[in-house]
gemmi code that builds the backbone of each chain (N, CA, C; Angstrom):
import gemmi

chains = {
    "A": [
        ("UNK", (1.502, 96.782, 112.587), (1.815, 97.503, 113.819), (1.991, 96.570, 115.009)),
        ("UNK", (1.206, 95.454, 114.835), (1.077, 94.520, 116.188), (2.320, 93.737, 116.273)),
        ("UNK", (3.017, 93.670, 115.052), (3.997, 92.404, 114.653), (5.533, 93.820, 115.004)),
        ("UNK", (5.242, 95.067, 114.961), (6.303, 95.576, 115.030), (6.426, 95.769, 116.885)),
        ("UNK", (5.351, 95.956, 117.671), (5.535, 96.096, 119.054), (5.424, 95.026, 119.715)),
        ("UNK", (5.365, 93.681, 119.048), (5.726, 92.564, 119.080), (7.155, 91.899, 119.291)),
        ("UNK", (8.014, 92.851, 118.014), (9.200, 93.230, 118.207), (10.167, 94.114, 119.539)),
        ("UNK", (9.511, 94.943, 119.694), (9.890, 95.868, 120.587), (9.897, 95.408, 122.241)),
        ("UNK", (8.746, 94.670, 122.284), (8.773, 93.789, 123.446), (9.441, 92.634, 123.882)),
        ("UNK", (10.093, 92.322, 122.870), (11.198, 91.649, 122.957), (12.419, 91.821, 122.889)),
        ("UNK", (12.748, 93.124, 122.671), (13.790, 93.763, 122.749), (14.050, 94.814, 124.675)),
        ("UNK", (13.070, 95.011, 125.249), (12.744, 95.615, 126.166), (13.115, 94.349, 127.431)),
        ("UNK", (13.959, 95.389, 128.200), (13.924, 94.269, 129.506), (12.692, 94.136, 130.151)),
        ("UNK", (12.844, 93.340, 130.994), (11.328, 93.102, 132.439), (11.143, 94.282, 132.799)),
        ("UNK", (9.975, 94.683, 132.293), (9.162, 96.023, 133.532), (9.360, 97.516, 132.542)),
        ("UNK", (10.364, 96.902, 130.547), (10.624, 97.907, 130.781), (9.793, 98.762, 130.000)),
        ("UNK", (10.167, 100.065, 129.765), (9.010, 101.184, 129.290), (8.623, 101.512, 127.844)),
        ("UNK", (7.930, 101.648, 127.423), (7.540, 101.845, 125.895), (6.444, 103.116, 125.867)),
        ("UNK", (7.067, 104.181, 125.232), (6.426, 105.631, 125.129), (6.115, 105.458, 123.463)),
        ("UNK", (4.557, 105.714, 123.738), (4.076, 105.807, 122.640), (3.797, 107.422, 122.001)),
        ("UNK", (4.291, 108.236, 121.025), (4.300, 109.800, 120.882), (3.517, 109.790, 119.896)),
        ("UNK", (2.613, 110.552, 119.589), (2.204, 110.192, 118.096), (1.249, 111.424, 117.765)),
        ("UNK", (1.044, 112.031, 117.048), (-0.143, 113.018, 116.773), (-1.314, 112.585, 116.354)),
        ("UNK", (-2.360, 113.039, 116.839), (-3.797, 112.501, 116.797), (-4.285, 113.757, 115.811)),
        ("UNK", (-5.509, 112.969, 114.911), (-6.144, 113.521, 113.897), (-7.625, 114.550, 115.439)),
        ("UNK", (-8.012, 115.647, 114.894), (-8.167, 116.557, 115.327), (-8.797, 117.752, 114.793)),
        ("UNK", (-8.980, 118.057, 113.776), (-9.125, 119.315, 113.060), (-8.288, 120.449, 113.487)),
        ("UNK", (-6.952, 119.795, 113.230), (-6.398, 120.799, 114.100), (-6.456, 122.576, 113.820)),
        ("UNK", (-6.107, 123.121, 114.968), (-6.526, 124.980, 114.820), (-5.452, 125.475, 113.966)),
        ("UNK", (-5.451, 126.739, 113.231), (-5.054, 127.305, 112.762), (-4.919, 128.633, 113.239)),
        ("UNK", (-3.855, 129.422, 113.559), (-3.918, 130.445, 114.674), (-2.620, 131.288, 113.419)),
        ("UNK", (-3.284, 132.568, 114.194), (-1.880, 134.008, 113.935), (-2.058, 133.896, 115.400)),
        ("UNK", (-0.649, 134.116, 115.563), (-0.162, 134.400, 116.957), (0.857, 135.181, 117.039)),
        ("UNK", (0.973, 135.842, 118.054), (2.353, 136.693, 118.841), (2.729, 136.323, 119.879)),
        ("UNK", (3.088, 137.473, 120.269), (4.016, 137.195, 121.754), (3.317, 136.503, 122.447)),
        ("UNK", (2.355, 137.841, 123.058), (1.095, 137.740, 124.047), (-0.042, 137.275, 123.741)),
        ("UNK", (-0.738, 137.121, 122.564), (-2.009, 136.566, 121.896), (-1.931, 135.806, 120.576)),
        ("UNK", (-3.314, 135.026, 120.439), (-3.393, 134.504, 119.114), (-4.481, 134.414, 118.885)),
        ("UNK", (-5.023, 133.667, 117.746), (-6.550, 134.447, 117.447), (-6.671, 132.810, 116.533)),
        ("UNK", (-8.007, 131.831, 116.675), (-7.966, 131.276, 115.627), (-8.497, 131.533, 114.439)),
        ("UNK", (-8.375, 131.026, 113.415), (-8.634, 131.766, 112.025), (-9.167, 129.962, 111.613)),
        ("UNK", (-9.260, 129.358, 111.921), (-9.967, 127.928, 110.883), (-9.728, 126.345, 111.653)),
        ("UNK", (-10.079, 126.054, 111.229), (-9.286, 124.407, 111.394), (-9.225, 123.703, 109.744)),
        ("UNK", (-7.990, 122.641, 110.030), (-8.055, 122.199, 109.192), (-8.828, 120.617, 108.980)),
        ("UNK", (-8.971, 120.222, 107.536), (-9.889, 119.093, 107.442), (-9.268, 117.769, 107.371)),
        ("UNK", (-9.358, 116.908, 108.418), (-8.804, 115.480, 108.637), (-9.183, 114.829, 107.076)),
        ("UNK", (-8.092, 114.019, 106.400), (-8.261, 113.214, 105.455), (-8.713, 111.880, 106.099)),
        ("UNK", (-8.864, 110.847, 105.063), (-9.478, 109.660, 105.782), (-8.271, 109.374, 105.975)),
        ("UNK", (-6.829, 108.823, 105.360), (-5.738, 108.514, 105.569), (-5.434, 108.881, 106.894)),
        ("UNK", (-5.246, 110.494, 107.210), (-5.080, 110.304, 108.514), (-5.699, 109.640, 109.845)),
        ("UNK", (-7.201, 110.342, 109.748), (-8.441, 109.182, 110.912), (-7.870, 107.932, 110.620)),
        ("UNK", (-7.478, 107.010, 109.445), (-7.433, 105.647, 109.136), (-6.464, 105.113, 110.171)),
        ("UNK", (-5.340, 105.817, 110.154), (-4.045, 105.632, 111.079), (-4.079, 105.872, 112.265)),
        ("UNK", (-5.136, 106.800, 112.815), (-5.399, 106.902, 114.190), (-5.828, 105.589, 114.447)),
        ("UNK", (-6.997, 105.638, 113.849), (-7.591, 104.471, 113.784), (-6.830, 102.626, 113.833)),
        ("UNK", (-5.885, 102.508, 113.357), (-5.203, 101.298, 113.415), (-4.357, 101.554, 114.067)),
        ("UNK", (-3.168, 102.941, 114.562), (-2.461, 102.709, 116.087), (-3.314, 102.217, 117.216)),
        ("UNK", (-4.552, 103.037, 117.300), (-5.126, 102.849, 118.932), (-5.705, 100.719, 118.837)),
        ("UNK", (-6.240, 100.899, 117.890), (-6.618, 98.930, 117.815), (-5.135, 97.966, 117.791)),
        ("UNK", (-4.084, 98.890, 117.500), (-2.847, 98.134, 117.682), (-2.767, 97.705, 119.441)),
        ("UNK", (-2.249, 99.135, 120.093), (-2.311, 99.404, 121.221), (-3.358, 98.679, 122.014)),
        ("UNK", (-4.597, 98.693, 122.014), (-5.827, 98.009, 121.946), (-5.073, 96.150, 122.099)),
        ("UNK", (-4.765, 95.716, 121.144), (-4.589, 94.376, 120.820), (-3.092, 94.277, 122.118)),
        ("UNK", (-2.375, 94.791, 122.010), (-1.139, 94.324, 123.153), (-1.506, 94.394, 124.781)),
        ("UNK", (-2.896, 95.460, 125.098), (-3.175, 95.211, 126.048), (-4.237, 94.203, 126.211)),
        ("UNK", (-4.837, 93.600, 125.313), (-5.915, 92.372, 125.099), (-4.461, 91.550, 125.629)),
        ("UNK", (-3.563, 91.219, 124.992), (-2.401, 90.176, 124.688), (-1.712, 89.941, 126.154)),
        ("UNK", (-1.874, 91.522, 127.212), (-1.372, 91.309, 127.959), (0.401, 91.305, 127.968)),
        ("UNK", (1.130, 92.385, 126.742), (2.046, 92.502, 126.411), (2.720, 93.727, 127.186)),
        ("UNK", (2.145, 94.837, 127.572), (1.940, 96.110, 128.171), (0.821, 96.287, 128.715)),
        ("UNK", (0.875, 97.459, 129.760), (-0.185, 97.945, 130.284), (0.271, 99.384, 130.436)),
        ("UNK", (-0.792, 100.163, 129.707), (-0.751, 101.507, 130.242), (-0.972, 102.041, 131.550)),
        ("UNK", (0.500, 103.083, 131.697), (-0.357, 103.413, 133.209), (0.168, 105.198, 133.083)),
        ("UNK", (0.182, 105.442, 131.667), (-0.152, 106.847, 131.748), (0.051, 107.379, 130.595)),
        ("UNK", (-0.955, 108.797, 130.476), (-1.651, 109.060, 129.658), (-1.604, 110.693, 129.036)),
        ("UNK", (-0.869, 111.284, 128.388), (-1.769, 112.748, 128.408), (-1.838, 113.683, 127.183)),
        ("UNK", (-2.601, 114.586, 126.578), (-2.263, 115.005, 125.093), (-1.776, 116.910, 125.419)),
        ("UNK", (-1.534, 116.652, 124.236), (-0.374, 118.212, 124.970), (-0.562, 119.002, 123.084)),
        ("UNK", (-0.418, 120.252, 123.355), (-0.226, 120.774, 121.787), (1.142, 120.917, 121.732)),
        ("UNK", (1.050, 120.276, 120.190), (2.829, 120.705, 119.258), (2.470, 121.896, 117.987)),
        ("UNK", (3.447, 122.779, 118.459), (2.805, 123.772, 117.304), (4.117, 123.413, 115.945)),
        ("UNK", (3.388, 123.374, 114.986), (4.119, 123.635, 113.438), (3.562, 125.488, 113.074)),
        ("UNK", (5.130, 126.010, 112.886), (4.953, 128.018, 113.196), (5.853, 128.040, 111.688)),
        ("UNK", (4.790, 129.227, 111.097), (5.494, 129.928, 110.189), (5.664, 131.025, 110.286)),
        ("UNK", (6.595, 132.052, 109.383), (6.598, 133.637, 109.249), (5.401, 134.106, 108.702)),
        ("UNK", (5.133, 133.473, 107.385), (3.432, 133.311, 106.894), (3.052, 132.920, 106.059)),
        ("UNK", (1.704, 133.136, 106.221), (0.169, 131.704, 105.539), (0.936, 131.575, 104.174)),
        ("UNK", (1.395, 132.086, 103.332), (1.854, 131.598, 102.448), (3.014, 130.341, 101.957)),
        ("UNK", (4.128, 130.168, 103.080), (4.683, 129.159, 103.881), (4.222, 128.076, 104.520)),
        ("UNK", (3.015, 128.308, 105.362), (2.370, 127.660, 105.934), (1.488, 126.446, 104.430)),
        ("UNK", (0.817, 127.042, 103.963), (0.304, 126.534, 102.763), (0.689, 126.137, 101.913)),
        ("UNK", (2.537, 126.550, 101.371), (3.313, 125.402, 100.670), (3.708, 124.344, 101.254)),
        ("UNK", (3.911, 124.253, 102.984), (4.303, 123.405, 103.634), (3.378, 122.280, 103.333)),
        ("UNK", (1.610, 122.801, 103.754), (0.790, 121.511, 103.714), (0.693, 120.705, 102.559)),
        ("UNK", (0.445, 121.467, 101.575), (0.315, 120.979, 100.186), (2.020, 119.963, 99.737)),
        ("UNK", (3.576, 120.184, 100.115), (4.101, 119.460, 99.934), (4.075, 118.401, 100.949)),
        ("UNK", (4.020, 118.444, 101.816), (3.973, 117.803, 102.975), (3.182, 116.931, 103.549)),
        ("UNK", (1.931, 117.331, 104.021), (0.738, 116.948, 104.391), (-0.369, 116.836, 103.609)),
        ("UNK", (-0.003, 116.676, 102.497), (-1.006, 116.818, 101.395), (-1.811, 115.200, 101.792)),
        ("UNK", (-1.409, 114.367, 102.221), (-2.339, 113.279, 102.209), (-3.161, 112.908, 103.026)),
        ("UNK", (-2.920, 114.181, 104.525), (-3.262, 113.510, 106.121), (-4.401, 114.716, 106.340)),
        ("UNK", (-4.255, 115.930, 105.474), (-5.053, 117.290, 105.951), (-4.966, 118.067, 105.318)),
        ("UNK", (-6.460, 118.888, 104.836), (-6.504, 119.798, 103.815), (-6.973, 121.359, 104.509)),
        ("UNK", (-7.076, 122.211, 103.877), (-7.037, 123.543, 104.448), (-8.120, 124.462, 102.959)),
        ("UNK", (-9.630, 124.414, 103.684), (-9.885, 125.143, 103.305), (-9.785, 126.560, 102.648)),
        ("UNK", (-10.375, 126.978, 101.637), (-9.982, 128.479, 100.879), (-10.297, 129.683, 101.693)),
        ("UNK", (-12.029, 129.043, 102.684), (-11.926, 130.276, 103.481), (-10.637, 130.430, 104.290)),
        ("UNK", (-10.891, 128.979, 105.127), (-9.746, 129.270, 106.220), (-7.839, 129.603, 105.784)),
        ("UNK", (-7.726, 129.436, 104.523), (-7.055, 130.272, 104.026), (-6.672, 132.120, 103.839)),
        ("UNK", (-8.204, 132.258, 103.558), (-8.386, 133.976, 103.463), (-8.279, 134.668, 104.710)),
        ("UNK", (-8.926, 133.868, 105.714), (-9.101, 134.494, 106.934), (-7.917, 133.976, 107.866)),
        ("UNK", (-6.668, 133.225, 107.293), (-5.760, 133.345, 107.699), (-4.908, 134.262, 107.009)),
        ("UNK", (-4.821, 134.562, 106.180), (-4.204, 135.905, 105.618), (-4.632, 136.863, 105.730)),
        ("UNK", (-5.775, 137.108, 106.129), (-6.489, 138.555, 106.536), (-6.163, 138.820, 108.178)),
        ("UNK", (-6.096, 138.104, 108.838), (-5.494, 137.599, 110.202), (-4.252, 138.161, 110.443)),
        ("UNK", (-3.080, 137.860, 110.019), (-1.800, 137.410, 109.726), (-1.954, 138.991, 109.094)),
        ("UNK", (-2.105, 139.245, 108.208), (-1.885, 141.111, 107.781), (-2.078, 141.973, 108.467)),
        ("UNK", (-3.249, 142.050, 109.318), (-3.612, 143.125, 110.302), (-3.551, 142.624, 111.466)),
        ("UNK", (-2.070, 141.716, 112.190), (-1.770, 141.359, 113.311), (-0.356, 141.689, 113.696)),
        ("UNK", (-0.027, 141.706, 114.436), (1.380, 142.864, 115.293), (2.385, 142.076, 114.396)),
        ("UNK", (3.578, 143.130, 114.603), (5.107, 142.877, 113.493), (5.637, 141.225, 113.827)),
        ("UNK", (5.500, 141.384, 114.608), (5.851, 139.694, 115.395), (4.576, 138.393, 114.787)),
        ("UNK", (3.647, 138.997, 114.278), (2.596, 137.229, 114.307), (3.540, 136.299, 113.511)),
        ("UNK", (3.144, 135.236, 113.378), (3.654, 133.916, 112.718), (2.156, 133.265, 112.790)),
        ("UNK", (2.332, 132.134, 111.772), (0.765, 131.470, 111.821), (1.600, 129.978, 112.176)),
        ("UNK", (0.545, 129.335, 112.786), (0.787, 128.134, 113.344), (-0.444, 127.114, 113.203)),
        ("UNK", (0.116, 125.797, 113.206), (-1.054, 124.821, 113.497), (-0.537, 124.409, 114.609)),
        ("UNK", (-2.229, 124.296, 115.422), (-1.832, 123.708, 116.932), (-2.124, 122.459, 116.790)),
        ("UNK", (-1.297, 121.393, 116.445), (-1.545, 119.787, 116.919), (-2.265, 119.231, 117.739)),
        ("UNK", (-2.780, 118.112, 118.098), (-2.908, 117.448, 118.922), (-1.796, 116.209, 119.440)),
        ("UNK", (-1.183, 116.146, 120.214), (-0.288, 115.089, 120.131), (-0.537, 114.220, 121.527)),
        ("UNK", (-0.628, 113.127, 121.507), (-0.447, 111.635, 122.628), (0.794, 111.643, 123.283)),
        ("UNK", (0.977, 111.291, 124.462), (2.006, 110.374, 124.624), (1.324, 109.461, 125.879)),
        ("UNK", (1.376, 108.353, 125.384), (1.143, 107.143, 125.906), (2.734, 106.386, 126.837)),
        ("UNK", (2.456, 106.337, 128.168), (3.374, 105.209, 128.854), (2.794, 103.622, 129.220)),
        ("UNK", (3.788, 102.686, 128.693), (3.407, 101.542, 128.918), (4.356, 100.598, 129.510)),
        ("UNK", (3.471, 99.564, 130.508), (4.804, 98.804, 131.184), (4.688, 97.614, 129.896)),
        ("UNK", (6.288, 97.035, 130.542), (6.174, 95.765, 129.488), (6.017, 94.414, 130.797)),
        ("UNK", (4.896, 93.781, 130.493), (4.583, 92.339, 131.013), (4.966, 91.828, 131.445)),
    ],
    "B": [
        ("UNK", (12.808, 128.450, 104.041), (11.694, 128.396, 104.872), (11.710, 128.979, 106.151)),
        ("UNK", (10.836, 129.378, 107.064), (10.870, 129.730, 108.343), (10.238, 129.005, 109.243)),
        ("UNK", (10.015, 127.411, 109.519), (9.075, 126.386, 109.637), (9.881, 126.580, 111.449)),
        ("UNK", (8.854, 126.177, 112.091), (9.607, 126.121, 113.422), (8.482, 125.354, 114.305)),
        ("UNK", (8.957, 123.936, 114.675), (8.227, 122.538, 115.314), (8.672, 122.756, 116.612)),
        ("UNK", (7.755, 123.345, 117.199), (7.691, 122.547, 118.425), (8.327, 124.221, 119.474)),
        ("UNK", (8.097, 125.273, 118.972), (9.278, 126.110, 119.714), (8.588, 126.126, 120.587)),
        ("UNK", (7.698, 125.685, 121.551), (7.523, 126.154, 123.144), (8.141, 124.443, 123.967)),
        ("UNK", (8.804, 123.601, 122.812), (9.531, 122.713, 123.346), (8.537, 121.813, 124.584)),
        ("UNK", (6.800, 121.782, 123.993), (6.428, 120.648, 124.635), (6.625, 119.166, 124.625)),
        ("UNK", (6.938, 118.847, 123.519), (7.319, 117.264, 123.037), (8.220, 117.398, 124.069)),
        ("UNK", (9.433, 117.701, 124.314), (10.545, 117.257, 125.326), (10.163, 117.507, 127.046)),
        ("UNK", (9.475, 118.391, 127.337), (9.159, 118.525, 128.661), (8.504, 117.393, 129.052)),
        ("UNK", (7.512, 116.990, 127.908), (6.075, 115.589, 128.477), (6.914, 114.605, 128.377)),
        ("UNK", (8.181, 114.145, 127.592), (8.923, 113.199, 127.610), (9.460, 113.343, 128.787)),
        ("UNK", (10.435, 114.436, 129.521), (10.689, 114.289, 130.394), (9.921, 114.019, 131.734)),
        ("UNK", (8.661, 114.705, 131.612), (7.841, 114.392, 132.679), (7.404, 113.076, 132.792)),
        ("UNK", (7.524, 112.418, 131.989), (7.117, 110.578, 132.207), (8.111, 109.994, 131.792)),
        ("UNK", (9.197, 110.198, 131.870), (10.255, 108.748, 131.208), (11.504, 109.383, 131.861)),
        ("UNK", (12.450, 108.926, 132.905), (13.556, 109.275, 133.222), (14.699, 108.633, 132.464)),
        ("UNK", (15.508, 109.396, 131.324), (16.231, 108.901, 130.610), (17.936, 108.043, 130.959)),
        ("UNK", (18.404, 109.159, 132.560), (19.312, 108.901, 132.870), (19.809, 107.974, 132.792)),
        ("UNK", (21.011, 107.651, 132.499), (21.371, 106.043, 132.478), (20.686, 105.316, 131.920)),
        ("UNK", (19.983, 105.175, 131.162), (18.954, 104.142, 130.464), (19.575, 104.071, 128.972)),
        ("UNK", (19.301, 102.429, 128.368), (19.545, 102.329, 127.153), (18.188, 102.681, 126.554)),
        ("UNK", (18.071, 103.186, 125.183), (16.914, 103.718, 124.609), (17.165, 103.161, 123.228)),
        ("UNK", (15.809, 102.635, 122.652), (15.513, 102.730, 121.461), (14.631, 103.509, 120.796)),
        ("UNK", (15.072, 104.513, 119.687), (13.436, 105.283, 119.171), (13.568, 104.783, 118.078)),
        ("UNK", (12.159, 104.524, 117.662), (12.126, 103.703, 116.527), (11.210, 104.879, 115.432)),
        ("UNK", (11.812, 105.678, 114.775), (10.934, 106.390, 113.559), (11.913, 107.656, 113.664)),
        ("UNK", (13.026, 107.994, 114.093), (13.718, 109.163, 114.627), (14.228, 109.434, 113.650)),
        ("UNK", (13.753, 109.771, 112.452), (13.669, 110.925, 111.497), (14.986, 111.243, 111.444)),
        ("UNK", (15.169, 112.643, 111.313), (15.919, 113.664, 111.594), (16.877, 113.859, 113.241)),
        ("UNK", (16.374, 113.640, 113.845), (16.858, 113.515, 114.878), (16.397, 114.345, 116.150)),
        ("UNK", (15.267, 115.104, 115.652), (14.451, 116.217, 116.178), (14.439, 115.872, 117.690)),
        ("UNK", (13.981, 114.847, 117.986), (13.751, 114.636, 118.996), (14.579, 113.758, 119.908)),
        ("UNK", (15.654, 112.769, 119.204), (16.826, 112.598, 119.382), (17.505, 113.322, 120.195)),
        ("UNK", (18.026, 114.624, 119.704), (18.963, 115.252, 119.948), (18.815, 115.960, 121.438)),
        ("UNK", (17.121, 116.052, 121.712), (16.922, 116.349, 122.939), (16.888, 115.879, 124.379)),
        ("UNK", (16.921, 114.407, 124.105), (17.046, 113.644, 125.451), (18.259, 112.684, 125.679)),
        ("UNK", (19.259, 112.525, 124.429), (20.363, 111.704, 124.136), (21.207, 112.010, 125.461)),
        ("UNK", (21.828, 113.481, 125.078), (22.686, 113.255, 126.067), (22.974, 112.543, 127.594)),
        ("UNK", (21.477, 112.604, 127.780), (21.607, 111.646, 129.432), (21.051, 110.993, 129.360)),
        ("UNK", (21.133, 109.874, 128.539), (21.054, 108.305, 128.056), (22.276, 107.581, 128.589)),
        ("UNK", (22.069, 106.572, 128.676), (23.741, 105.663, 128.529), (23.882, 105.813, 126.817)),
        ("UNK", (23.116, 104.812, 126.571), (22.740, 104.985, 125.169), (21.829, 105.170, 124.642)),
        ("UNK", (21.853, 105.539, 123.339), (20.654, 105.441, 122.516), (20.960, 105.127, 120.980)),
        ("UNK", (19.743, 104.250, 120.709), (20.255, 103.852, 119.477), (18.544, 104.084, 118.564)),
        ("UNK", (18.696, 105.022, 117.127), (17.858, 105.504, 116.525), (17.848, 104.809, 115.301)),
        ("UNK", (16.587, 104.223, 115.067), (16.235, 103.404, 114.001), (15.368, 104.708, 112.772)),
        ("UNK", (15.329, 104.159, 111.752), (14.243, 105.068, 110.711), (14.534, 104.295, 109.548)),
        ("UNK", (13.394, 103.928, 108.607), (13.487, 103.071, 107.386), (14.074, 104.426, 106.406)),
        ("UNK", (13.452, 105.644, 106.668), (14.346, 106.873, 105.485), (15.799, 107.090, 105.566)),
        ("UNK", (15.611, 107.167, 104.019), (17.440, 107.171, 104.286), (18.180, 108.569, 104.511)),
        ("UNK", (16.922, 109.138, 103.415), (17.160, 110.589, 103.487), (17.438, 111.285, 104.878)),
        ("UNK", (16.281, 111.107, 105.360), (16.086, 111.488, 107.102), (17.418, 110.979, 108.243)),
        ("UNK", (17.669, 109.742, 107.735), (18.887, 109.505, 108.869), (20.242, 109.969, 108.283)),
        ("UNK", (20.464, 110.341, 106.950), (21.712, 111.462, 106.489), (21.584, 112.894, 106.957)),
        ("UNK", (20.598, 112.782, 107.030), (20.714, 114.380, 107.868), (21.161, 113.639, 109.519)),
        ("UNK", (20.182, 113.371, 109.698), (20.424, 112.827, 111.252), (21.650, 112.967, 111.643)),
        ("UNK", (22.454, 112.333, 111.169), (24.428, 111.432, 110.989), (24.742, 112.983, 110.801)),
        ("UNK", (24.356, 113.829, 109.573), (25.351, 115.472, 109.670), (24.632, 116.316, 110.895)),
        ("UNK", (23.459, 116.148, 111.192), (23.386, 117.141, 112.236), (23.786, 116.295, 113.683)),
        ("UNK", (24.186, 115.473, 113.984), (24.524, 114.766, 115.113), (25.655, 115.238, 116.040)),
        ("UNK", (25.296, 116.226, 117.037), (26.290, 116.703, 118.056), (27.646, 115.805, 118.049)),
        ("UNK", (28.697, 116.437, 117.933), (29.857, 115.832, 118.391), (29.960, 115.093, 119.394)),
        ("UNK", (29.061, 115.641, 120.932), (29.247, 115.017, 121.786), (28.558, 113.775, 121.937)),
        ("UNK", (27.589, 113.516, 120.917), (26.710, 112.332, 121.134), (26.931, 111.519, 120.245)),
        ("UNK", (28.324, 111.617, 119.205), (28.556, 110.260, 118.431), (29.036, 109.117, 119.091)),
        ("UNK", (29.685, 109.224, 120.347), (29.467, 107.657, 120.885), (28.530, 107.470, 122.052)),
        ("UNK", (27.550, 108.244, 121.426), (26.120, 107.500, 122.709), (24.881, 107.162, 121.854)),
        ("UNK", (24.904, 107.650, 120.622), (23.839, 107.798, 119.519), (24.248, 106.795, 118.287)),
        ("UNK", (23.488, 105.742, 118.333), (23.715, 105.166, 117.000), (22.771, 105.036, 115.966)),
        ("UNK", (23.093, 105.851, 114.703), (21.703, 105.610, 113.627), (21.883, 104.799, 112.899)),
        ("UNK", (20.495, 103.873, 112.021), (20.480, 102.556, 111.755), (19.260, 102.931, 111.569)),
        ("UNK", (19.432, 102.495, 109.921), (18.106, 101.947, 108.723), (17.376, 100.583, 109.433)),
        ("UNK", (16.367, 100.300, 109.723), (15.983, 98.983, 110.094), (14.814, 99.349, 110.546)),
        ("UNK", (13.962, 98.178, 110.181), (12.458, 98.132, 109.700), (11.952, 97.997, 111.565)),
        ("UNK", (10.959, 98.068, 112.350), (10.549, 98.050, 113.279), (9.882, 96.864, 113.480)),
        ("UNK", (9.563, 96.435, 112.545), (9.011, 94.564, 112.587), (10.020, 93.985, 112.282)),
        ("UNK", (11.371, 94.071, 112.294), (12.656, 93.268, 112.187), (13.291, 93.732, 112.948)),
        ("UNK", (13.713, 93.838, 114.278), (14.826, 94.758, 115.151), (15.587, 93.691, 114.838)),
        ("UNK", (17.319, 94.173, 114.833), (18.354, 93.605, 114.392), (19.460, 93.504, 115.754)),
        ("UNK", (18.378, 93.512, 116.780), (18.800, 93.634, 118.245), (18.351, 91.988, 118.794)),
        ("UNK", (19.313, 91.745, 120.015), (18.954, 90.823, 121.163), (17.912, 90.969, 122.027)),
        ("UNK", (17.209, 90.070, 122.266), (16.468, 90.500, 123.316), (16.491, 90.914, 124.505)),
        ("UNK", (16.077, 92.295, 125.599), (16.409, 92.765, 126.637), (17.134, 93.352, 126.525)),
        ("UNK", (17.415, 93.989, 125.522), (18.755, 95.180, 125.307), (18.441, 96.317, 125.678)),
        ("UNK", (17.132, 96.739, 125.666), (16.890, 98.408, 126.365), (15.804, 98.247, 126.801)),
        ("UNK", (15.930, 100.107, 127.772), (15.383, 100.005, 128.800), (13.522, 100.486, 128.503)),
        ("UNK", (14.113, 101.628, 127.435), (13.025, 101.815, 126.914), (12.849, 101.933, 125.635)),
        ("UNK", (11.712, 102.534, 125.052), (11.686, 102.060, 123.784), (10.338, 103.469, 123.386)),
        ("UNK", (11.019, 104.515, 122.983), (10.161, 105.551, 122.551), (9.587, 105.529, 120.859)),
        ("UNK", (8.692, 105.047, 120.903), (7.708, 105.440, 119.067), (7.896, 106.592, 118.773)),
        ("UNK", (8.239, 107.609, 118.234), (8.577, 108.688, 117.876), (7.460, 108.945, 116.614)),
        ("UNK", (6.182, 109.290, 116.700), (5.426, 109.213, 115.315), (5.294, 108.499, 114.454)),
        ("UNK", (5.670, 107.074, 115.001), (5.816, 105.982, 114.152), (4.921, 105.151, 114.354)),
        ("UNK", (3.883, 104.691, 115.085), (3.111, 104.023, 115.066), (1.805, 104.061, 114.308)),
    ],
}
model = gemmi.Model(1)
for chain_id, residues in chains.items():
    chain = gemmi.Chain(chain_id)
    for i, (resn, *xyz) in enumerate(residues, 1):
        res = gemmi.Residue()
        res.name, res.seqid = resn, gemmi.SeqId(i, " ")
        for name, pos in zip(("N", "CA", "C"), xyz):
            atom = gemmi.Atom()
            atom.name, atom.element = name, gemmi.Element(name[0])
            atom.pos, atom.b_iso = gemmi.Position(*pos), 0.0
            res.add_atom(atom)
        chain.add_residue(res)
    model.add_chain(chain)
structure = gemmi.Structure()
structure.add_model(model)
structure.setup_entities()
């Protein structure tokens, strides 16, 4: 990671900007939602793979401002929702998809389908993310 | 599928709220699909989108607005090898890639 924004900083003019976007491990929520409301029904369970990668972006980041390569000068985390029609979608998604970064309990399975059944014509189920975005000057 | 990322369209507002794209050359380095591409390109000078998938940047190339094939360039290339000069852009967005 250090050897790739290593790269990047050398590609960047004087002063110029480097946005770091990235989703942070979280347990993230599990919601039926509608229009007007949503309800959470679980979180899901961080793998080590994912923490691992949190874990070696921020000591990346970490190391370029030791280096004096960038300096952050702003900061803020925001939710990204991933929305389905339903939990059943939602749950082929993780398992092909995310099968290595986050797992989803059986309760929080049930009680997202029990959720999601007796919630208005409109719900969809969603995971609410956590996501970064980091601004940095370049040196 | 009925999968839908991002529909209250925060990723692009927080981008816009900290990074003024206008006129600026841009590099995103992990730009997939083009998800996020496709949302701030147009008022770039340029932008040029890197991703090691190949899969991901063939879609990219077919879903790529007409109007942004000469402001958008996609390109396989590793992020610890940029195949660029130095000082070529202005900024340089990680797109989930770090």
């Amino acid at each position: 990671m250090v050897d790739a924004l290593s790269e990047i900083r050398r590609v960047l003019v004087p002063n110029g900007t480097l946005i770091d976007l990235r989703p942070f491990a979280e347990q993230w929520q599990i919601e039926v939602a509608s229009t007007n409301e949503f309800e959470e029904t679980g979180r899901v369970l961080d793998l080590p793979e994912q923490v691992n990668g949190d874990i070696a972006a921020n000591e990346a980041m970490k190391e370029v401002e030791t280096r004096r390569w960038f300096t952050r000068d702003a900061e803020e985390f925001f939710p990204f929702f991933y929305s389905w029609d339903t939990p059943s979608e939602m749950e082929e998604f993780i398992e092909e998809d995310w099968a290595d970064f986050i797992n989803v309990s059986d309760e929080t399975k049930k009680a997202t389908r029990s959720a999601w059944a007796l919630g208005n014509a409109d719900s969809r189920v969603r995971v609410r993310m956590k996501v970064l975005l980091s601004r940095w000057k370049k040196l | 599928m009925s999968l839908q990322r991002d529909p209250e369209r925060n990723e692009i507002d927080r981008l816009r709220k900290y990074v003024d794209v206008h006129g600026r050359r841009i590099l995103e380095v992990g730009c997939g699909e083009g998800r996020l591409t496709w949302k701030y390109a147009k008022w770039a000078k340029t932008t040029i989108a890197i991703d090691l998938d190949h899969d991901s940047l063939r879609v990219a190339r077919v879903d790529r607005p007409y109007d942004l094939e000469d402001q958008v360039h996609l390109a396989c290339a590793d992020s610890q090898y940029l195949p660029f000069s130095k000082e070529k852009f202005d900024i340089a967005i990680l797109a989930w890639s770090l």
